[in-house]
C-alpha positions in Angstrom: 13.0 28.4 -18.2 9.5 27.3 -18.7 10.2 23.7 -16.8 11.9 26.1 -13.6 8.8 28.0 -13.4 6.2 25.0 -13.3 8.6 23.4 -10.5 8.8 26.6 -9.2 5.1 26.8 -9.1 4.1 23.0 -7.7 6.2 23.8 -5.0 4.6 26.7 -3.9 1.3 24.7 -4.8 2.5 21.8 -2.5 3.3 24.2 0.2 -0.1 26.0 -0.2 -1.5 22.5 0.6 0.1 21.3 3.4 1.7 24.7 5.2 -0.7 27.8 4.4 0.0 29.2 7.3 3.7 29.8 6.3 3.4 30.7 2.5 4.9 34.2 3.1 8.3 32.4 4.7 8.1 29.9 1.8 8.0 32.9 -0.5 11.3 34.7 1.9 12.7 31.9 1.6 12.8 31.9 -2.6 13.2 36.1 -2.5 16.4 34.9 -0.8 17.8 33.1 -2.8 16.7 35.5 -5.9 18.8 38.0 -3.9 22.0 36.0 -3.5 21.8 35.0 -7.2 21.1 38.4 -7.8 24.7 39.8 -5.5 26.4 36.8 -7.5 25.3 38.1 -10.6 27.0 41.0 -10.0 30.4 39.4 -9.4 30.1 37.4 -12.3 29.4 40.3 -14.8 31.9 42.4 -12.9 34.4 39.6 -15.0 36.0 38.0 -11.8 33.9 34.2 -11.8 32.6 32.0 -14.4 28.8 31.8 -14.3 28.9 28.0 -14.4 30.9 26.2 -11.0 31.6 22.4 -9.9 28.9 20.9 -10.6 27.2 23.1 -13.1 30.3 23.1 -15.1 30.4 19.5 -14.8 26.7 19.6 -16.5 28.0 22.0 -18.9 30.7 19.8 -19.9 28.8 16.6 -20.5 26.0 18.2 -22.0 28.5 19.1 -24.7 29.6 15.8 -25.3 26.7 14.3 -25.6 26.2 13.0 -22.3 25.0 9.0 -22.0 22.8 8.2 -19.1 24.1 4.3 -19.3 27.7 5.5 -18.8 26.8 7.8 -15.4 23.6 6.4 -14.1 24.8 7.6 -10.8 24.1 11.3 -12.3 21.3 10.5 -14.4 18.3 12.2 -12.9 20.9 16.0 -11.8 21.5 15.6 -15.8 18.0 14.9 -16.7 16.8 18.1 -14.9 19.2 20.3 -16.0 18.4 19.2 -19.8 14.2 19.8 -18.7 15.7 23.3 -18.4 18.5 23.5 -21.7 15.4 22.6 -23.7 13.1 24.0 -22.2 15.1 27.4 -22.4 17.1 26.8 -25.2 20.2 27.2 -24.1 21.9 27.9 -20.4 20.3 29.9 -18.4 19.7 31.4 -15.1 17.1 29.0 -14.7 19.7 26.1 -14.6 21.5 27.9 -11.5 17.7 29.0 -9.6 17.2 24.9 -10.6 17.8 24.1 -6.8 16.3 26.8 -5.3 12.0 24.9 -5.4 13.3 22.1 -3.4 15.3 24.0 -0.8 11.6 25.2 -0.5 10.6 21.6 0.2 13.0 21.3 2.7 11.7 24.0 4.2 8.4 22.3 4.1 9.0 18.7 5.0 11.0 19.7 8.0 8.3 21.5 9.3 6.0 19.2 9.0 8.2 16.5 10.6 8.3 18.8 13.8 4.7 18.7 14.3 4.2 22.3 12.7 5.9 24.1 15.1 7.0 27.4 13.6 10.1 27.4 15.1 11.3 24.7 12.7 10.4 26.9 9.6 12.4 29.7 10.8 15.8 27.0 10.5 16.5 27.5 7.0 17.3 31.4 7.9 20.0 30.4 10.8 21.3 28.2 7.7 21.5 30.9 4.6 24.1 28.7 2.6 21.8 26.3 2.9 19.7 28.7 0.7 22.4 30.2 -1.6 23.1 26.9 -2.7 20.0 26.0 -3.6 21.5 28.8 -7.0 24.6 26.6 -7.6 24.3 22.7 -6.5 21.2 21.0 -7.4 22.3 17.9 -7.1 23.5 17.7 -3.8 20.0 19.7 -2.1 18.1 17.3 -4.1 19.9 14.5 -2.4 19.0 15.7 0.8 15.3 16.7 0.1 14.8 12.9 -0.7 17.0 11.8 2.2 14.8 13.8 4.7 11.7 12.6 2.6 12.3 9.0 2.8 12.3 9.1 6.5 9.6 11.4 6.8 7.6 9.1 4.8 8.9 5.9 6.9 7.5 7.7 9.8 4.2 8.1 8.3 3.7 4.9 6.4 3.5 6.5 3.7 5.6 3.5 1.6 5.1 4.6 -2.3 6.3 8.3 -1.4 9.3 6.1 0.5 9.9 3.4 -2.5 10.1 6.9 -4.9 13.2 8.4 -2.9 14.5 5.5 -2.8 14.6 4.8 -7.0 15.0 8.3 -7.6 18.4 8.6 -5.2 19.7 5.4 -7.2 20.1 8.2 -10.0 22.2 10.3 -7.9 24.4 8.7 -5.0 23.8 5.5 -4.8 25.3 5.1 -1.3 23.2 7.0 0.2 20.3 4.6 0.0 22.1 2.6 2.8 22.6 5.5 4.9 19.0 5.8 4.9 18.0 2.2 5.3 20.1 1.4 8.2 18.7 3.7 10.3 14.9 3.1 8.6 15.5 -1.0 9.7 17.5 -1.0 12.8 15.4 2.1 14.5 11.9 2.3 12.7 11.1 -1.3 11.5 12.4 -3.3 14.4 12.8 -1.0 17.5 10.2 2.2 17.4 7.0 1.4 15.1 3.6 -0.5 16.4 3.9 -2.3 12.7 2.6 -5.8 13.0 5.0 -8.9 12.8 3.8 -9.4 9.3 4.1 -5.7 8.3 7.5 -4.9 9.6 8.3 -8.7 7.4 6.6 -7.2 4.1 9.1 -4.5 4.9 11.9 -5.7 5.1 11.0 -8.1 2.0 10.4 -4.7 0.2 13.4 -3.5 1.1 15.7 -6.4 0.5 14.1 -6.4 -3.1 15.2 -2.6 -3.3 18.6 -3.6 -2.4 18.9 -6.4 -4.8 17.5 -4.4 -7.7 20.2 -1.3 -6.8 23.2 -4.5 -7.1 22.0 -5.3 -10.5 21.7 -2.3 -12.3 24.7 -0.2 -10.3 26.9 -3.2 -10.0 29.5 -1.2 -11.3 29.2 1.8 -9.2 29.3 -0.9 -6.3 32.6 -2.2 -7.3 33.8 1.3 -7.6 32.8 2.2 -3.9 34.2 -1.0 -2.6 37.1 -0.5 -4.3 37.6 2.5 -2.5 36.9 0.7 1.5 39.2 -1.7 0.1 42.1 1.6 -0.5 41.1 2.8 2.7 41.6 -0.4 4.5 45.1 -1.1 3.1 47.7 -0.4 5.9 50.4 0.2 4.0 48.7 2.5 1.0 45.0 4.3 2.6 44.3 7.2 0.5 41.1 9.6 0.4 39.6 9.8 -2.4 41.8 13.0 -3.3 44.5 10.4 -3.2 45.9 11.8 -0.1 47.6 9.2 2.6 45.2 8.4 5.7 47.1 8.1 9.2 45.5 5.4 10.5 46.4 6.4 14.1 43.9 7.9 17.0 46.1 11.4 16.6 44.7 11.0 12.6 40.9 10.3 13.2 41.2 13.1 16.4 42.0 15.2 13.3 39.9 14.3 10.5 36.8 14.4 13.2 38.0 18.1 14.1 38.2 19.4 10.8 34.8 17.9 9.9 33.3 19.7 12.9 35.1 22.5 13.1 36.5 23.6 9.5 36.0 26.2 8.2 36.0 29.0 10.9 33.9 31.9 10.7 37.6 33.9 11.1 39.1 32.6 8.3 36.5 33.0 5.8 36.6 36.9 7.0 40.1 37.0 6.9 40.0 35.5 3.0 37.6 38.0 2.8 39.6 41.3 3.9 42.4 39.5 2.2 41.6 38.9 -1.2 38.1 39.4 -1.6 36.5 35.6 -1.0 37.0 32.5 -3.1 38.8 32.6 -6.5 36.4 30.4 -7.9 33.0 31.1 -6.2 33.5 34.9 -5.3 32.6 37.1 -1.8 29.3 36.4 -1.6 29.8 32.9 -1.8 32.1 33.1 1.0 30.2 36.2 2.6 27.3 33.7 3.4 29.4 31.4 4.5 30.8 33.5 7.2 27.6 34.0 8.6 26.2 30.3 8.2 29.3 29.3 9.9 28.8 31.9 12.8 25.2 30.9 13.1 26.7 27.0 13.6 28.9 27.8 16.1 26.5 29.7 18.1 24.1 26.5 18.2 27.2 24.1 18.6 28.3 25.7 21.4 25.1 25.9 22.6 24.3 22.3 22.4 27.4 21.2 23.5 26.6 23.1 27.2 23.4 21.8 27.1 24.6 18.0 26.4 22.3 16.6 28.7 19.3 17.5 27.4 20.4 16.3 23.8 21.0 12.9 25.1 17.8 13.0 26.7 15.5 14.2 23.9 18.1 11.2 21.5 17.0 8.2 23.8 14.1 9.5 25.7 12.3 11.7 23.2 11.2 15.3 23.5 8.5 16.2 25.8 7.5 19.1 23.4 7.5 16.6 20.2 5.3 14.0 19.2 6.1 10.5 19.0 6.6 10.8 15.2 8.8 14.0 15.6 11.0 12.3 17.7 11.4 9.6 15.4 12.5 11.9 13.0 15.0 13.6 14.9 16.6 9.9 15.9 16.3 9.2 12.1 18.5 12.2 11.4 20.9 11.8 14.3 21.8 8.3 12.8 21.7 9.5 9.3 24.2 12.7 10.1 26.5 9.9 12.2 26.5 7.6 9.2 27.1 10.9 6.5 29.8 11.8 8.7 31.9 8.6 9.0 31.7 8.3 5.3 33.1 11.9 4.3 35.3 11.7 7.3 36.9 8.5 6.4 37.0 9.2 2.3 37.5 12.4 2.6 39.5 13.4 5.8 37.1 15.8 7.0 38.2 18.8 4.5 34.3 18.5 2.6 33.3 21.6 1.2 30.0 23.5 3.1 27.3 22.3 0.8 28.1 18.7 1.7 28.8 19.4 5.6 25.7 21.5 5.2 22.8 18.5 6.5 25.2 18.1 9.8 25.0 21.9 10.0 21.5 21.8 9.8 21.2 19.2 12.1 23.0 21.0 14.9 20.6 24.0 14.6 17.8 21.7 14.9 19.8 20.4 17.8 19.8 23.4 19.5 16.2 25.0 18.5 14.8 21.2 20.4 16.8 21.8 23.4 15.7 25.4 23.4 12.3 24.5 23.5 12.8 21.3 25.6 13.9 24.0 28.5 11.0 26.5 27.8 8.5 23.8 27.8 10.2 22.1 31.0 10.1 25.5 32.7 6.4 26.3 31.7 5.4 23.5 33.0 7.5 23.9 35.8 6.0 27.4 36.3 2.1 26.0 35.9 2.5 23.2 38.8 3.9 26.0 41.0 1.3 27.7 40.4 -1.6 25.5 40.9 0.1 24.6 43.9 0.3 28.0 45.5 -3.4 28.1 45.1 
């Protein structure tokens, strides 16, 4: 408990630096969450869930067995922070589900900063509210994003120790990320969209490929397990998920897979399970309740982005006229990192993810359609201002 709160509280401390302008959405944001956990609550002493889910009960599990870092350094640093808490607390807590809920909060945070302050990008996390609720059940996974969108924020900026950090610290977590971020940091930052002098972008890349070597010596087993699995995958006559289901390695299959990544699950069917039998047997209504809405919220701006194509592609390869250089950067950094995010849980998992980890490329189309929102509203102001100093 004690550990919760002083996260709890540098957050707030970090966001009182940089963003005091938006401390009272920073503090909605965390009410939020206290009120979803609070609804859960309810179902769980109501006797109908376990307190403890996925994840947490996989902390619960290992914690029991004496859990040993060398045998899963790949979850070292969710277990690490979840024992901060056992200690701290002595025993499970509450605190271990809020856990998530600080760096949701710095989500919050470095997003808005990445989009040159512009208050529309703090009000995101709001037409995302499962983003939120599972910042109360799946630390690991918001954690992995908060270091995903703050490597990149800190490529942008040059700000390399802050970058080198989520780097290490993602090692401890899902390793294969760190190549989802580093492709698009080389191929789009490094060589094709930074000023960096000749020998900068070199010391770089050495840094990097140092990085890289380090991550094959101390996870070379976790390596051989992933490449295991492209070599399942890329058997013709035996590709399975990871579930062990078969892979039709046709265009019909990947039409499919695709689709259900994009489109699964529909705002209808998590209100019909809803009317039906009351949400999810596992994680309960509200679970499934906020779901609903996330889901209806993501359709509105898919839809919405998909009739405004044009400008997306635009704002992708020509930039944003309402957005900084470095803003757009980050927006090109996240379009590659989605596509990358995409292809792997599309490929190894046939596009059936749950929400919390379809929940970035969720994210990402709102923040697709709140840029071309703007992009038109700025065009059109502008539009409107040349008029006007023409007609007099």
């Amino acid at each position: 408990m004690l550990f919760f709160i002083l996260l709890l509280l540098a957050t707030f401390l970090l966001c009182k630096m940089y963003a005091p302008e938006m401390m009272g959405y920073f503090v909605l944001t965390f009410i939020l969450g206290l009120c979803f956990h609070l609804i859960f609550s309810l179902e769980y002493f109501a006797g109908s869930l376990h307190y403890f889910n996925s994840d947490e009960l996989g902390y619960t599990l290992l914690q029991g067995n004496n859990f040993d870092y060398s045998e899963y350094p790949f979850r070292a640093l969710w277990h690490f922070l979840n024992d901060l808490v056992y200690i701290s607390g002595g025993g499970y807590s509450f605190a271990n589900k809020l856990l998530a809920l600080p760096f949701v909060i710095m989500i919050q945070l470095i997003t808005y900063l990445a989009f040159d302050k512009k208050k529309a990008f703090i009000l995101l996390m709001y037409l995302c509210p499962y983003f939120i609720y599972i910042g109360t059940m799946d630390l690991r996974d918001t954690l992995i994003i908060l270091l995903c969108l703050t490597a990149f924020y800190a490529s942008i900026n040059k700000k390399y120790l802050l970058f080198s950090l989520s780097i290490i610290l993602l090692m401890f977590l899902r390793p294969f990320t760190i190549v989802l971020i580093l492709t698009p940091v080389i191929l789009l930052v490094v060589i094709f969209r930074t000023k960096l002098s000749f020998y900068r972008k070199i010391g770089f890349a050495v840094l990097i490929f140092l990085m890289m070597i380090i991550i094959s010596v101390v996870f070379s087993s976790v390596i051989d397990s992933y490449l295991l699995r492209v070599e399942v995958l890329l058997t013709p006559t035996n590709a399975t998920s990871l579930k062990g289901e078969p892979i039709e390695l046709s265009i019909n299959g990947f039409i499919t897979y695709i689709s259900k990544w994009i489109f699964t699950p529909l705002p209808t069917s998590l209100l019909e399970r809803l009317v039906e039998s009351g949400g999810h047997n596992v994680f309960g209504f509200i679970d499934d309740f906020i779901r609903m809405i996330h889901q209806f919220f993501y359709f509105f701006c898919l839809i919405y982005t998909m009739l405004n194509v044009r400008y997306f592609l635009r704002g992708l390869f020509f930039g944003y006229t309402f957005l900084s250089e470095k803003a757009n950067k980050f927006f090109l950094l996240l379009f590659s990192f989605n596509v990358l995010w995409s292809c792997v849980y599309i490929l190894f998992a046939l596009g059936s993810a749950h929400s919390r980890i379809k929940v970035v490329f969720t994210y990402f189309i709102v923040i697709s359609a709140v840029c071309i929102f703007k992009e038109k509203n700025f065009r059109l102001a502008r539009r409107n201002l040349i008029t006007t100093r023409e007609v007099k």
